[in-house]
N, C-alpha and C positions, 0 to 999 in steps of 0.2 A: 450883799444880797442875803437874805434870810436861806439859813440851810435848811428848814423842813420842807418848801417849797420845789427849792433845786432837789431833797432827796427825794421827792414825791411823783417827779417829774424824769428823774431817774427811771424810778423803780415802772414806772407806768410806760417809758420805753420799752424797758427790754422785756417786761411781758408779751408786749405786742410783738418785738420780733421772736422769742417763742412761739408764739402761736403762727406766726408766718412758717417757722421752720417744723413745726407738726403737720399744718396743712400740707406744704408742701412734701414732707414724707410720706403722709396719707394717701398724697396722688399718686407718687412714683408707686409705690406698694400695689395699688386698686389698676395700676393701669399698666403696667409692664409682667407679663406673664412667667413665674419663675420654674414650674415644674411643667415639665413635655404632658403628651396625650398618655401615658399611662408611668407605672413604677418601671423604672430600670434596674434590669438584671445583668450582673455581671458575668454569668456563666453561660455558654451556650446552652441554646437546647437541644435537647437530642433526636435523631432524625424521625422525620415523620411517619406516622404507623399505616400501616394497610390497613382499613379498617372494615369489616365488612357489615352492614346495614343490621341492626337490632331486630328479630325479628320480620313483620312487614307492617306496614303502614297504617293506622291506622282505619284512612278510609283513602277512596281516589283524592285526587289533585295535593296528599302530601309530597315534600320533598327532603331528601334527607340532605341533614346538614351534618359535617364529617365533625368528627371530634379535633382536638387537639391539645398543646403541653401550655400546661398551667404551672406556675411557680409560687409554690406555697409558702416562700419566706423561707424555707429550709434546703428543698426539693422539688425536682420536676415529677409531678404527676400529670395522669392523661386525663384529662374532659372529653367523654365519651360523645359518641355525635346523637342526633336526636331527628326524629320528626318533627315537618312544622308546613303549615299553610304559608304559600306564598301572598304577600299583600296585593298581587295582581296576578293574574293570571300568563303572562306573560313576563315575569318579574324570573329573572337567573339570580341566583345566589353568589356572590363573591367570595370566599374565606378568607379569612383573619392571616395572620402572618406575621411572623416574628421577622424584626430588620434592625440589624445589626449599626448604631452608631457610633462617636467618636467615644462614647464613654461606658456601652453596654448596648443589651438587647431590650427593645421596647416594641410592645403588643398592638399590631392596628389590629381593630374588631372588623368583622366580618358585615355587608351591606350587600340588604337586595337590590339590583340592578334592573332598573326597570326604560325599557327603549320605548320611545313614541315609533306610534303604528305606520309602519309605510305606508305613502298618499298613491292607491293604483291609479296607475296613468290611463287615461281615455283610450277607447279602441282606435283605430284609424279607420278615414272615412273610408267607404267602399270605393274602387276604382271605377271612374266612369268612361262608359261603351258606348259609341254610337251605334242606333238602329240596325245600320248595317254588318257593324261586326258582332253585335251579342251573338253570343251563344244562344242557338234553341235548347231550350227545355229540355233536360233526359229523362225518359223513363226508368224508376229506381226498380230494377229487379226483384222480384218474391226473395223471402231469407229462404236460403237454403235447409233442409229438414238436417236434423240433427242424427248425426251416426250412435246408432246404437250402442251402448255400453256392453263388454263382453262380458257373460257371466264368468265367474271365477270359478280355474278349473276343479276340480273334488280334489281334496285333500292342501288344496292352498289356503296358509294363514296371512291376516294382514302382520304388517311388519310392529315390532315393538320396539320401545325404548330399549338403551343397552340398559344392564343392568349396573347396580350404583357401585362405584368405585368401591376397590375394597379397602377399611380404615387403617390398616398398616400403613404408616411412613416410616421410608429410612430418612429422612434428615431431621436431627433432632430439634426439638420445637425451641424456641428463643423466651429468655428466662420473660416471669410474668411483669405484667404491666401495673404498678400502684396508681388504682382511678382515685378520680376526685370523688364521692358520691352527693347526688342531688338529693336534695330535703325526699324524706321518706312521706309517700302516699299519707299512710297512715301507721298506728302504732303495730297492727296488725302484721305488716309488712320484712320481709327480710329482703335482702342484697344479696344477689346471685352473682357472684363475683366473674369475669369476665376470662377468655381462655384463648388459649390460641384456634383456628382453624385449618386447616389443610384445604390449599383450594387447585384450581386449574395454575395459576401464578405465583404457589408458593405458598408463605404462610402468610396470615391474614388474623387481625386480633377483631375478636365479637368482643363489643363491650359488655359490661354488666349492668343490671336492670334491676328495682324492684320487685318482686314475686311475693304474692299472697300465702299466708300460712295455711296449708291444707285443714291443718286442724291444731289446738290451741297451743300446746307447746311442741310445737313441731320443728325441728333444726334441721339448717340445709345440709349435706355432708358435699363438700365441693368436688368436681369431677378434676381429672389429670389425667397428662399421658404417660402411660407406663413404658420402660423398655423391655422389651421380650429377646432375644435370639435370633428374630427374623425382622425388628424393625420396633418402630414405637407405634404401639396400639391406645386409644382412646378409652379410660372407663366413664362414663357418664355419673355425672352427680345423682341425687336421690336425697330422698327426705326421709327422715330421721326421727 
């Protein structure tokens, strides 16, 4: 037999099983899924923050959505929580949550949870009375006149709020929070870094927010708590 034929016939095989064996890599690759729903972290994160609401809302029907720990490749920082319109008006918010598997920690994101409306069930028919036994008609009585209100005696005040807790705490506040920060409004803007709070429950972290420059080269000077002789008192930030 002629050998340029047999080598031609060779060669024109095992190309084709080449390309069977590419195809068939190309499938397994496109069709078997190799990385989970998010990056895996191998360090725990750290427990979650009390967090209390930024400010208020910005109008009715927001809802606030809590912050939590983000892993930035190096370190856990905190992702502060935010306002946000529900996609339905009956829609509850779920949170995110970190869950621990056989090879680290991985991220479910947080989803609004929306319930179909309960179907009210029909009244029930009226009971039926024969002639004889209904009930006659009653006559509904006049409403009774209303009793006078007493005037209030001379020298009586209405009651008030207490007044506001005083800002002294003995327990010392728990060291600060490194947030993540979101894209800035505008250039104008600075970052009002976030602090601890003192509340009915304890301590409780306000995140921090954009804030406008009062005027052009204005610097924030950040607020802290100080400790004094009688407890840890609040100085409040100011501009600069």
């Amino acid at each position: 037999m002629n050998a340029k034929p047999l080598l031609l016939l060779t060669s024109l095989l095992a190309l084709a099983s080449a390309q069977a064996r590419a195809f068939v890599s190309v499938g397994l690759r496109v069709g078997i899924p190799i990385a989970g729903p998010g990056p895996v972290v191998y360090q725990a994160p750290p427990t979650t923050v009390v967090e209390e609401p930024v400010a208020v809302p910005p109008s009715t029907g927001y809802v606030w959505v809590a912050g939590h720990w983000v892993w930035d490749g190096r370190r856990w920082i905190w992702s502060t929580g935010r306002w946000e319109i529900p996609p339905q008006p009956n829609a509850v918010w779920v949170p995110g949550h970190w869950v621990q598997g056989s090879g680290g920690w991985v991220w479910v994101d947080g989803v609004w949870s929306v319930s179909a409306p309960a179907t009210p069930l029909p009244p029930p028919p009226p009971p039926t009375q024969s002639p004889s036994t209904a009930a006659a008609p009653q006559a509904i009585p006049p409403p009774a006149a209303p009793s006078p209100t007493p005037a209030p005696s001379p020298g009586a005040e209405a009651s008030t709020p207490p007044p506001p807790a005083n800002t002294l705490v003995s327990a010392q506040p728990p060291p600060l929070i490194a947030e993540g920060l979101p894209p800035a409004p505008g250039p104008e803007f600075v970052w009002i870094g976030g602090n601890w709070v003192w509340g009915v429950g304890g301590w409780a972290w306000s995140g921090g927010y954009w804030a406008h420059r009062p005027y052009g080269n204005a610097v924030w000077v950040a607020g802290y708590w100080n400790r004094g002789p009688r407890g840890w008192a609040w100085v409040g930030g100011r501009w600069r």
